[in-house]
C-alpha positions as CSV (number, residue, x, y, z in Angstrom):
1,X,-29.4,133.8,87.2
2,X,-29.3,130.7,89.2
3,X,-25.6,130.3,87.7
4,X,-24.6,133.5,88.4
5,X,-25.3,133.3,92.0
6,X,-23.3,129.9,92.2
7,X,-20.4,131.6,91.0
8,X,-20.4,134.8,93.2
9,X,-21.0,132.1,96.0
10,X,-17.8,130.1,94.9
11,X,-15.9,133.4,94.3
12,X,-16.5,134.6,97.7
13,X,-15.8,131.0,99.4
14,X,-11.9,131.0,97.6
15,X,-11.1,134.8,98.3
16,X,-12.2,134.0,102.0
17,X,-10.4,130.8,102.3
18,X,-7.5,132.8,100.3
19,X,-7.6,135.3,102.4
20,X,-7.2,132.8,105.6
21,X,-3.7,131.2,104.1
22,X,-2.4,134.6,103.7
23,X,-2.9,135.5,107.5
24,X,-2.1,132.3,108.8
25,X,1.3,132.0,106.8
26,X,2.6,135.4,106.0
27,X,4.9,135.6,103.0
28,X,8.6,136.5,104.8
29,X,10.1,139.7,103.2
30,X,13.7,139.5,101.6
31,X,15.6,141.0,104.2
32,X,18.6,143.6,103.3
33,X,21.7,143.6,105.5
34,X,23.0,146.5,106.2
35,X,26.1,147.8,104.3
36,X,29.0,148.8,106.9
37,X,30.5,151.7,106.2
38,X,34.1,152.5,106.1
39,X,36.8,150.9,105.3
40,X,37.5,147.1,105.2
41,X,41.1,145.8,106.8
42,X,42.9,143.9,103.8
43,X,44.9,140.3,105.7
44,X,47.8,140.0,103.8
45,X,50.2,137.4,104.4
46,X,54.2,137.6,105.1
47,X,56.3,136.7,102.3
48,X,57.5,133.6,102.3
49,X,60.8,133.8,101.1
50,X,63.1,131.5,98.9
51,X,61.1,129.2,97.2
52,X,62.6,124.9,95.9
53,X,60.7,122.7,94.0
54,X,61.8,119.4,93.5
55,X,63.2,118.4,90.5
56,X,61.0,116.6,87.8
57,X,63.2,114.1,86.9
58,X,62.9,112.4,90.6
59,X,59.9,110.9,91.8
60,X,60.4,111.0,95.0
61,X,63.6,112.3,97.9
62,X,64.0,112.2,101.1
63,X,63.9,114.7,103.8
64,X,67.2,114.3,106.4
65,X,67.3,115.8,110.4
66,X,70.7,117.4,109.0
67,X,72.8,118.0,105.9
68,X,74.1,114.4,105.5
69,X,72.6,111.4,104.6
70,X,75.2,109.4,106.7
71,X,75.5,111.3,110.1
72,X,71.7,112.0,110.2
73,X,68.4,109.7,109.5
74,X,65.6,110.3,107.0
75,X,62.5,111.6,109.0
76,X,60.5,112.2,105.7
77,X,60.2,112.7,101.9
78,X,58.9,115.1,99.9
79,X,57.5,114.4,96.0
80,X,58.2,115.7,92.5
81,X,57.1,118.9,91.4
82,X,56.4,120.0,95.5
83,X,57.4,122.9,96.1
84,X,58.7,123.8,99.5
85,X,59.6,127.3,102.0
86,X,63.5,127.1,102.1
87,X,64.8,128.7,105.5
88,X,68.6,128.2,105.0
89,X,71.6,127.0,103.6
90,X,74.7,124.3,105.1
91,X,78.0,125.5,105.9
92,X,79.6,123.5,102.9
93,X,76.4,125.0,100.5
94,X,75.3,121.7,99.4
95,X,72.0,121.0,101.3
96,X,68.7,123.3,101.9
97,X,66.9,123.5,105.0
98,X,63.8,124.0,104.4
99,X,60.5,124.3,106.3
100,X,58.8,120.7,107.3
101,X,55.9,120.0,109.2
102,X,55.6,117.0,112.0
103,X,59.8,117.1,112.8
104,X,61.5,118.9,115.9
105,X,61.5,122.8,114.8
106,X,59.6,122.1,111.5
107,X,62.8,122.1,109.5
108,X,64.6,119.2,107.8
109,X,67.2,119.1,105.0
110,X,67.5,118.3,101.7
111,X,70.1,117.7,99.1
112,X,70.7,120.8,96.9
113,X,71.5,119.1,93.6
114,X,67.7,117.8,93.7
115,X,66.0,120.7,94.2
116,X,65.4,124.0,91.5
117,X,65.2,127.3,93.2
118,X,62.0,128.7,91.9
119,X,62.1,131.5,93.6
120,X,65.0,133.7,94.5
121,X,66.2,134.8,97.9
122,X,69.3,135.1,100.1
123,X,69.5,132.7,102.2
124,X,70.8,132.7,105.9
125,X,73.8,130.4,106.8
126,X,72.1,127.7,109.4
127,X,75.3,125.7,111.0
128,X,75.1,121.8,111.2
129,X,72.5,120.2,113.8
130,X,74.1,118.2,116.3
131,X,74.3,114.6,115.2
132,X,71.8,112.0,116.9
133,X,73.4,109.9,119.3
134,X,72.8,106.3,119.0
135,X,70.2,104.8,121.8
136,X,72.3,101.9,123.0
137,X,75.7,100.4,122.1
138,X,75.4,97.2,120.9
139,X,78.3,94.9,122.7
140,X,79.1,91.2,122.2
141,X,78.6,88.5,124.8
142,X,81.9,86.3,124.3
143,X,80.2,83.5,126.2
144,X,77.2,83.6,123.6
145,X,79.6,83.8,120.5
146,X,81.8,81.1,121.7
147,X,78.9,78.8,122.2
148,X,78.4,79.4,118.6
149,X,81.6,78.1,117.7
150,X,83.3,74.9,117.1
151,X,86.1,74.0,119.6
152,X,89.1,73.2,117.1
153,X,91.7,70.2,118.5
154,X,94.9,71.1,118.0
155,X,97.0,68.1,116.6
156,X,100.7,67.6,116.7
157,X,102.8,68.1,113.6
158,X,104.7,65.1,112.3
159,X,108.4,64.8,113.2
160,X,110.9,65.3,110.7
161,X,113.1,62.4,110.3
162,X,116.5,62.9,108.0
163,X,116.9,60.9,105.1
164,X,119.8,58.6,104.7
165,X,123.3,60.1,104.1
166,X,123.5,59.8,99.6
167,X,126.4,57.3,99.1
168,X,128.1,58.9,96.3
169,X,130.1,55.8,94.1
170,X,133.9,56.7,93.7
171,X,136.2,55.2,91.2
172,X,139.7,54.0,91.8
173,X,142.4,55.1,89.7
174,X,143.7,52.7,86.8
175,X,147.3,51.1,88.2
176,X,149.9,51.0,85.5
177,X,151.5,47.9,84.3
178,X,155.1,48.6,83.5
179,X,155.3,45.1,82.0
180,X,152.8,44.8,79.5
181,X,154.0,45.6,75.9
182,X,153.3,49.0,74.6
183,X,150.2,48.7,71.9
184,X,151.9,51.1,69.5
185,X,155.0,48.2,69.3
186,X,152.8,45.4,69.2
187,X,151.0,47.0,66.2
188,X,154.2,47.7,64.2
189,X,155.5,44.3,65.2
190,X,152.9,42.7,63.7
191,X,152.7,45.0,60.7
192,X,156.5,44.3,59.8
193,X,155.4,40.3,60.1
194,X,152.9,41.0,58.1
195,X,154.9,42.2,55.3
196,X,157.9,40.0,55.3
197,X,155.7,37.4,54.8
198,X,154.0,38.8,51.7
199,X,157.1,39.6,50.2
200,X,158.4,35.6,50.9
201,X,154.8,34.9,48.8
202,X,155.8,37.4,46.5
203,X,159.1,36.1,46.0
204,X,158.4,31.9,45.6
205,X,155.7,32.9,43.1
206,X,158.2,34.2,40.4
């Protein structure tokens, strides 16, 4: 019995101390919103339009203020595989304007060849930007340039001086000597002595 009373007794002291943790710190109830009734509104976003991406064989192009690469600088680029609002076409149908955060207007330019239309749409004819005019003219100081260059001293050509007039050597005509003996004579002369004295020879030999 002793033991039984003991346990009544500690039975009694944990409801009662049980019983104190419930009051002092209530369970909170799961609390149910209630439903609204009624319709919801839907948001549903405008359509964007045509639709580039860029083309996958590029890593990377750049974004123009108009449809040149010449007349107008690069303000951006946009990456392979991006896909980008278009807004309109150039007046010669080569570049894109298309929709680009962070410029004047949001809208920049790119080359048409680079880009694939993913999705189809008639685009507006947007005319040419003007051009950017430069911020100063560059001009040259001639007093600054010409201390940068060498002062030539002009020298004076040589004289020409002739050369000497070419004597040219002339020969004087052979005189003829009407009293010398013709040769043609002299030979037969001496041809006709020759023979008269081999046929003397001739003729004391026999």
């Amino acid at each position: 019995m002793p033991g039984y009373k003991k346990f009544l007794t500690a039975f009694f002291i944990l409801m009662f101390f049980m019983g104190w943790l419930v009051l002092k710190y209530p369970i909170p109830s799961a609390v149910h919103a209630q439903q609204p009734t009624g319709s919801v509104p839907t948001v549903t976003g405008t359509p964007t339009g045509m639709i580039v991406r860029v083309n996958q064989d590029l890593d990377v192009i750049n974004v123009y203020a108009g449809p040149s690469s010449f007349l107008y600088p690069s303000v951006g680029v946009v990456l392979k595989g991006q896909e980008i609002p278009a807004i309109g076409v150039s007046e010669d149908d080569n570049w894109i304007q298309i929709y680009y955060p962070g410029v004047p207007n949001s809208n920049a330019w790119v080359f048409g060849p680079y880009v694939t239309i993913i999705k189809t749409g008639r685009l507006p004819l947007v005319p040419d930007p003007d051009t950017p005019t430069p911020l100063s003219t560059p001009t040259i100081d001639p007093t600054l340039v010409a201390a940068f260059i060498d002062p030539v001293t002009p020298t004076r050509l040589p004289t020409f001086t002739p050369p000497p007039d070419l004597i040219v050597p002339t020969f004087l005509p052979d005189f003829e000597d009407t009293n010398r003996i013709p040769a043609g004579l002299l030979i037969m002369a001496l041809g006709f002595i020759g023979g008269f004295g081999a046929l003397i020879s001739f003729l004391r030999g026999r």
